[in-house]
C-alpha positions in Angstrom: 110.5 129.4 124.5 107.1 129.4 124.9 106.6 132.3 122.7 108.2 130.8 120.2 106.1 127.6 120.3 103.2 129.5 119.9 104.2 131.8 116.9 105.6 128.5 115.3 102.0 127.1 115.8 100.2 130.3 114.8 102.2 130.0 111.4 101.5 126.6 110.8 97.5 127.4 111.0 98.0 130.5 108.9 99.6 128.4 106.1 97.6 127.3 103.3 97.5 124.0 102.3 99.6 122.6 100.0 98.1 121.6 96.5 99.6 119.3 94.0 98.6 116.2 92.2 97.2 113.3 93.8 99.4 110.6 94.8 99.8 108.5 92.3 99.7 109.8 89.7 100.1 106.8 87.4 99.5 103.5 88.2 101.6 101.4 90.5 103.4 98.6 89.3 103.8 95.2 91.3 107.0 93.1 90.6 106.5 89.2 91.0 109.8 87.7 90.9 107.8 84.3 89.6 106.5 83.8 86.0 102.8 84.2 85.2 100.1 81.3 85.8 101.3 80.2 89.3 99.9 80.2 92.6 102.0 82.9 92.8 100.9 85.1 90.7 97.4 84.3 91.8 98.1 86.0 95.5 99.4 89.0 94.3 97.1 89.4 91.9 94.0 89.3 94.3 96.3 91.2 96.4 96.7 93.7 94.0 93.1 93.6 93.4 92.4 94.7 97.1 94.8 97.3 97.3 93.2 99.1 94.2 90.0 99.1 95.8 91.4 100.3 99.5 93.8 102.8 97.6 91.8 103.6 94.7 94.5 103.3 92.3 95.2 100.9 89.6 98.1 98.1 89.9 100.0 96.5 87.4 101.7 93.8 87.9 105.2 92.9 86.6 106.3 89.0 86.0 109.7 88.9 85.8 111.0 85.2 86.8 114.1 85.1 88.4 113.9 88.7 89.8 113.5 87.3 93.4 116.7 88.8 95.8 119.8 86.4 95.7 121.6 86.1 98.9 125.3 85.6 99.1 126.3 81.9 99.6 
């Protein structure tokens, strides 16, 4: 068992890293289930605006009203 361990972790150094394209690859898009111009949309826009910095990727953000989750009644 042992040996086994150790040749699994021998092959996982050996391996070369993998290289594709950098997550994401376009920008990321931010539904608000509210229309533009309200409170909000404020919050996730400075919220958006954070995340771009931390993540380094640009946001865009989405208003579509009445796209919030409906619940069965």
């Amino acid at each position: 068992m042992r040996a086994g361990i150790v040749v699994l972790i021998g092959l996982a150094l050996c391996a070369p890293e993998a290289v594709g394209e950098p997550y994401p690859d376009r920008p990321i898009r931010l539904i608000s289930p509210n229309p533009a111009g309200g409170a909000n949309d404020t919050i996730v826009r400075i919220i958006a605006a954070k995340m771009s910095t931390i993540l380094g990727a640009s946001f865009v953000i989405d208003n579509r009203g009445g796209a919030g989750v409906r619940l069965p009644q």
